[in-house]
LORONU-768402 format. One line per 4 residues: number of its first residue (from 1); their letters; for each residue x, y, z of C-alpha. Coordinates in nm, 4 decimals. Each point is the difference from the previous one (the first is absolute). Layout:
residues N
NUM> A> X,Y,Z; ...
end
This chain:
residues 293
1> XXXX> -8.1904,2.6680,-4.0681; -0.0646,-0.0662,-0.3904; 0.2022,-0.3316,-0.1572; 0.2509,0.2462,-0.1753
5> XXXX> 0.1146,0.2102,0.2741; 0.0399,-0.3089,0.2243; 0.2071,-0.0997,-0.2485; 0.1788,0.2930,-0.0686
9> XXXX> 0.0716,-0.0142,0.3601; 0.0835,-0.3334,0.0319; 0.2740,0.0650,-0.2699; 0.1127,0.3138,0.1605
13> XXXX> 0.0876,-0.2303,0.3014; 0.1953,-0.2724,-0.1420; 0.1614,0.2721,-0.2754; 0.1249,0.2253,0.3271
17> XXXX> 0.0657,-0.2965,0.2268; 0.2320,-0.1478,-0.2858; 0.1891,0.3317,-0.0712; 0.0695,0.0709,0.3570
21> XXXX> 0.1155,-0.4073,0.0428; 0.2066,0.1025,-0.2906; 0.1383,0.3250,0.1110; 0.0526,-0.1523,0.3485
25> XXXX> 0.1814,-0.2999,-0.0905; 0.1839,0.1122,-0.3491; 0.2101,0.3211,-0.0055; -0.1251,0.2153,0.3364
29> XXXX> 0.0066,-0.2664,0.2389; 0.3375,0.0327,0.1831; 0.1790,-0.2751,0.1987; 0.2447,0.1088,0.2287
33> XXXX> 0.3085,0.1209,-0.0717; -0.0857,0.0084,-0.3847; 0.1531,0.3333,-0.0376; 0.3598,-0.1037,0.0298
37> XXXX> 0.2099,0.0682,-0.3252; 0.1882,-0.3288,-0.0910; 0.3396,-0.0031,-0.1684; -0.0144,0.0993,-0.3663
41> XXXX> -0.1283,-0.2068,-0.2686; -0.1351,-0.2073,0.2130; -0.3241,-0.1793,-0.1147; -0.2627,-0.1148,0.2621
45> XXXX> -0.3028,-0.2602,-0.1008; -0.2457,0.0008,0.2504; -0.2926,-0.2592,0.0189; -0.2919,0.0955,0.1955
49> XXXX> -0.2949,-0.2712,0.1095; -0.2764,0.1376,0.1715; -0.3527,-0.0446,0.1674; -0.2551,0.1761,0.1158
53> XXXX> -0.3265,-0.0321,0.1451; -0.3233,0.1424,0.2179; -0.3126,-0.0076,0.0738; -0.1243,0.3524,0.0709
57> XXXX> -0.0913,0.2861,-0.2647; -0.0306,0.3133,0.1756; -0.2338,0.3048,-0.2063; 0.1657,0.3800,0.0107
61> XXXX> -0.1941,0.0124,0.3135; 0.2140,-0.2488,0.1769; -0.3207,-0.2264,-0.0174; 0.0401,-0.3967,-0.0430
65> XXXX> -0.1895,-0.1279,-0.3152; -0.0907,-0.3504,0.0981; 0.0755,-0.3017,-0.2186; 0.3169,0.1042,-0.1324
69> XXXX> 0.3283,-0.1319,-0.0323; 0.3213,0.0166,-0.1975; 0.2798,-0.2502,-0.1159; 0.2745,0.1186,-0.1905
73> XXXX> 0.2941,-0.2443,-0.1280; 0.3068,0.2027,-0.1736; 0.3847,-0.0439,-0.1105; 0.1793,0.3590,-0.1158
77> XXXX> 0.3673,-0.0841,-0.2074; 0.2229,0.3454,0.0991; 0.3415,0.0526,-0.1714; 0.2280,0.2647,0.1041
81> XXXX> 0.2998,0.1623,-0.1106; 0.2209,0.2000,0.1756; 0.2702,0.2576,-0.1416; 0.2175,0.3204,0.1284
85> XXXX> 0.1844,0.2482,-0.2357; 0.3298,0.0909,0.0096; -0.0683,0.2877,0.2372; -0.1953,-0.2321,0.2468
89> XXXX> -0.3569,0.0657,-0.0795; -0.1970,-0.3043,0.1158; -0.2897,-0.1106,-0.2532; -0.2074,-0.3193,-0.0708
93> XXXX> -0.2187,-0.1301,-0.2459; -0.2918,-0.2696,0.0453; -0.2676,-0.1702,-0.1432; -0.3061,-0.2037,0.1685
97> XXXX> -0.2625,-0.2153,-0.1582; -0.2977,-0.1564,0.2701; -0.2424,-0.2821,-0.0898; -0.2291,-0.1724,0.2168
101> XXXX> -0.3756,-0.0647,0.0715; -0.2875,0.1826,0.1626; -0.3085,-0.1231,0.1668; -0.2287,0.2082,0.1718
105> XXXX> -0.3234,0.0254,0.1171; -0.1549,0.2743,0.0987; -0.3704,0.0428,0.1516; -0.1090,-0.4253,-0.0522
109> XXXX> 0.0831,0.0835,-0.3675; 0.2785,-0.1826,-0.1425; 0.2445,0.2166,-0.2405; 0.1083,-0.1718,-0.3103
113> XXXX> 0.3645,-0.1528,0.0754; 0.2986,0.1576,-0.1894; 0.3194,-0.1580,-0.0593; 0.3180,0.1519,-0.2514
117> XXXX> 0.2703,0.2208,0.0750; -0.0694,0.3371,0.0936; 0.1855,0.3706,-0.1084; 0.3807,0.0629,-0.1247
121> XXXX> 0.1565,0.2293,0.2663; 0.3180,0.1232,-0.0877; 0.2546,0.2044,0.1969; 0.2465,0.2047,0.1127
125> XXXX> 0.2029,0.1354,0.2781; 0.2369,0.2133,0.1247; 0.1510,0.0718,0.3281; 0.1315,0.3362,0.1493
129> XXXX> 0.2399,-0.1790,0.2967; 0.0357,-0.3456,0.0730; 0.2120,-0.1436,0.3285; 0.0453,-0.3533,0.1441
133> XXXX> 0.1264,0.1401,0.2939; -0.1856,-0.1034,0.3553; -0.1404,0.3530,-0.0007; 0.0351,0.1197,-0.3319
137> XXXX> -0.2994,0.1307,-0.2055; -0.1217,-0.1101,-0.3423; -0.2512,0.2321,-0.2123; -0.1361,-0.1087,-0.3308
141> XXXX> -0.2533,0.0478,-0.2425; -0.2162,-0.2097,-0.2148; -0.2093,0.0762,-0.3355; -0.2260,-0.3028,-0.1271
145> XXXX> -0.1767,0.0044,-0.3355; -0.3168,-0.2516,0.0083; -0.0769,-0.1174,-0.3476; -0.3850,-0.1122,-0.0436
149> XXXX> 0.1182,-0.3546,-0.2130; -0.2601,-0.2115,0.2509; -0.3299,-0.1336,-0.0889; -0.2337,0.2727,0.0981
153> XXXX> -0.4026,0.0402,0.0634; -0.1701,0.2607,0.2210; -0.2574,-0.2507,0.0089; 0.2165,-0.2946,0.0972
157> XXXX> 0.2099,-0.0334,0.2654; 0.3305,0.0036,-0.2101; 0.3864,-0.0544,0.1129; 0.0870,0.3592,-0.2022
161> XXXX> -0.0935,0.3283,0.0927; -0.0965,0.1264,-0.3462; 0.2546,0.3419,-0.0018; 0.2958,0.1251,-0.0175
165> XXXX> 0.0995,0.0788,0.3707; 0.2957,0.2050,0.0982; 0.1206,-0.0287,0.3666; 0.3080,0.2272,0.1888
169> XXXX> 0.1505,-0.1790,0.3488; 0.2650,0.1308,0.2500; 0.2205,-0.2535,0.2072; 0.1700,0.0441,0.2746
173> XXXX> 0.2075,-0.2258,0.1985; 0.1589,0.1481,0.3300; 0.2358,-0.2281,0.2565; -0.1055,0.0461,0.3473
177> XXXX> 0.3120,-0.1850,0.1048; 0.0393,-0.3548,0.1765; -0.1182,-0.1877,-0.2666; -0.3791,0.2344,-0.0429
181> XXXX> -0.0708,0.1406,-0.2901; -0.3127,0.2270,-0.1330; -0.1466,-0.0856,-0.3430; -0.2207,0.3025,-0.1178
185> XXXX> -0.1483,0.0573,-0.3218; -0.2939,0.2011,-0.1191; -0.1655,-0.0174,-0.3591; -0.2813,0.2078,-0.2312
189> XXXX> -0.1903,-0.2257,-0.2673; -0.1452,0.1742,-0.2903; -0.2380,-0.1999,-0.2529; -0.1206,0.1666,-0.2823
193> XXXX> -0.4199,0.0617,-0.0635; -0.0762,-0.2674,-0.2890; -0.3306,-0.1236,-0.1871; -0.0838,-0.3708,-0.0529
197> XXXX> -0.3231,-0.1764,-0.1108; -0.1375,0.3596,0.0257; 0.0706,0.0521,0.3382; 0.2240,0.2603,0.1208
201> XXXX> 0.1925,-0.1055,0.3160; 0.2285,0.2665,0.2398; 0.2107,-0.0029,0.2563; 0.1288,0.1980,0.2681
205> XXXX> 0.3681,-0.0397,0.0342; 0.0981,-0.2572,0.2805; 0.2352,0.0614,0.3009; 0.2063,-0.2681,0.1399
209> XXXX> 0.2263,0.0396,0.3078; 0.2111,-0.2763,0.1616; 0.1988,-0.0362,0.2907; 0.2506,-0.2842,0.0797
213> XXXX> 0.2156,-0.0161,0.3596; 0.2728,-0.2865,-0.1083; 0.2347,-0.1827,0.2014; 0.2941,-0.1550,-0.1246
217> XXXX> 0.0933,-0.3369,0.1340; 0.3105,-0.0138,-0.1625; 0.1223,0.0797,-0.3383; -0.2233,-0.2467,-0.1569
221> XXXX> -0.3260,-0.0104,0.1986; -0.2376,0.2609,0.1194; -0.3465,0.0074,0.1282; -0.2413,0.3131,-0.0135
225> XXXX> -0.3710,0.1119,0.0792; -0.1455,0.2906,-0.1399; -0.3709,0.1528,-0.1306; -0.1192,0.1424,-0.3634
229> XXXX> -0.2557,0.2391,-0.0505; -0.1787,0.0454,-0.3253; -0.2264,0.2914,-0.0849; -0.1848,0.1775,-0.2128
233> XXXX> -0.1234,-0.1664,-0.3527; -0.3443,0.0956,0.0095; -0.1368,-0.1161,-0.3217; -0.3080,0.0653,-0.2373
237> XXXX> -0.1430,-0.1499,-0.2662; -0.2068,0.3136,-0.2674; 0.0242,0.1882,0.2891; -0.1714,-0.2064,0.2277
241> XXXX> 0.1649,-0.0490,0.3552; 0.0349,-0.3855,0.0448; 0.0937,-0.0024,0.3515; 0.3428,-0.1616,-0.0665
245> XXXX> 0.3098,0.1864,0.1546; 0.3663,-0.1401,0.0960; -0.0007,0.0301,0.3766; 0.1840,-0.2480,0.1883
249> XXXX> 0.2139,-0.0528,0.2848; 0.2265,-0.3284,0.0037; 0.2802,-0.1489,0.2419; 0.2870,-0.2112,-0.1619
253> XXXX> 0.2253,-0.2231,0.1829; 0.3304,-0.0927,-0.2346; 0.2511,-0.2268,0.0528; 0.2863,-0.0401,-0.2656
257> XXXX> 0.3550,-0.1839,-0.0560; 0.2243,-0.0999,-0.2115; 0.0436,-0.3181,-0.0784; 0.3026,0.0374,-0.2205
261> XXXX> 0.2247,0.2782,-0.1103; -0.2632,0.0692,-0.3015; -0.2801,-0.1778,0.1593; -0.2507,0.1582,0.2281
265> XXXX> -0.3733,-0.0919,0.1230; -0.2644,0.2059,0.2077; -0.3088,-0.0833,0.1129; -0.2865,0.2548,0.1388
269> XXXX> -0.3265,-0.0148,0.1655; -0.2367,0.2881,0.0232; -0.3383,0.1120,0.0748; -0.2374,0.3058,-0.0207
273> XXXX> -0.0923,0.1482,0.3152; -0.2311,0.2331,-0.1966; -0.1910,0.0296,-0.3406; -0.2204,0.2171,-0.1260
277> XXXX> -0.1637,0.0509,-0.3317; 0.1189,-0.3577,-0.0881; 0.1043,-0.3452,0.0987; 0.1852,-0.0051,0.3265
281> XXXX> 0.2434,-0.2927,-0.0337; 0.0440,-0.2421,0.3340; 0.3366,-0.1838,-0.1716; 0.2507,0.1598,-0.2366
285> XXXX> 0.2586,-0.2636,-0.0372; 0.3151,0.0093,-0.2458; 0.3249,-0.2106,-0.0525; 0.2900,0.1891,-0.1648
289> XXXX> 0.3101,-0.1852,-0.1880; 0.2719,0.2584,-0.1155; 0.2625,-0.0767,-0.2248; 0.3225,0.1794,-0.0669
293> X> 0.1810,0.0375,-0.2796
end
């Protein structure tokens, strides 16, 4: 393989392996119970620390490239609003800004390590019905606009994704009774063909599905498990297949409380139980501090 296209490749990696970190952890990425409408003109800042590591790259194939491994350090600063009209039509507005680190290697051949904040996602939602009841059902939908402000390099791996990206998510929430509930929510991620240092990089929208079974303690504590699936995102660079798709299959454990009335912490530990056409990730770690205002 000639010096350039290794390269090319190389950067195709850590640029992919950043956005879907970024997608993953910033805007998609759903905790459980995240699609409950709070009281009006109330203002949520959420602090996200997270980390992220493994030590297997698999090709398209499914096959393991040896000598690689990943390392990926990251905070993401979310602020919500939410409002209702008159009439009752539930809305919210947010904002979320990631930053972090990446260090990869992939094939014995170290990438260059890139640290800065990554894209502006901003965002909206709306929600057709909305209970708190033990069974009730709540349906809502999301809209995110991904801004490309992060330092970007198809040759480099690089915290932004280098496009605009547009992404469309469902939620649902349904009570199952006795303290169960069902988080749902399935998304569509659009990002935009674009040219940089000559090279003209697309990609095939990405899929994300997510599935959360949630039991609550008590009014302030809950635990859940549940899996998300990524797919789709094959990506080339002047036409060129380089191998690299989002395909992965992860398991989350969550536990959350609140610590005060406008206080609340979660913690969650995950891994991938399958990778392909990328890094497979052994420990996907994140604490969560939620403020209310």
């Amino acid at each position: 393989m000639g010096g350039l296209m290794r390269k090319t490749l190389l950067g195709a990696l850590a640029a992919l392996a950043a956005g879907c970190w970024g997608e993953s952890a910033m805007a998609l990425d759903l905790s459980p119970n995240d699609y409950v409408h709070l009281p009006d003109g109330t203002f949520v800042l959420v602090n996200y620390f997270n980390y992220v590591e493994g030590d297997t790259f698999r090709d398209k194939d499914g096959n393991k490239i040896p000598g690689s491994k990943d390392r990926l350090a990251f905070g993401i600063e979310r602020l919500v609003y939410y409002g209702e009209t008159d009439s009752g039509f539930e809305w919210a507005m947010q904002a979320v800004m990631p930053y972090g680190s990446i260090n990869a290697r992939i094939g014995g051949v170290d990438a260059d390590t890139e640290n800065g904040t990554s894209d502006l996602t901003l965002g909206t939602a709306f929600w057709a019905m909305s209970s708190n009841e033990p069974t009730g059902t709540t349906l809502g939908s999301s809209t995110y606009l991904i801004l490309p402000v992060g330092q970007y390099d198809p040759l480099k791996p690089s915290m932004g994704a280098g496009a605009v990206g547009i992404v469309e998510q469902i939620g649902l929430q349904q009570g199952l009774g006795n303290g169960f509930v069902l988080d749902l929510a399935g998304d569509i991620h659009y990002r935009f063909d674009h040219t940089d240092n000559g090279i003209e990089v697309s990609q095939k929208p990405i899929y994300q599905i997510q599935a959360f079974l949630r039991y609550n303690i008590n009014e302030a504590a809950s635990i859940s498990f549940g899996y998300s699936g990524l797919f789709g995102g094959k990506q080339t660079y002047n036409g060129f297949d380089t191998g690299l798709r989002t395909r992965e299959d992860q398991f989350r454990l969550y536990a959350t409380t609140f610590v005060s009335p406008t206080i609340q912490l979660q913690g969650m530990v995950g891994t991938d139980v399958y990778a392909k056409g990328g890094f497979q990730q052994d420990l996907v770690t994140q604490l969560r501090i939620v403020k209310l205002f």
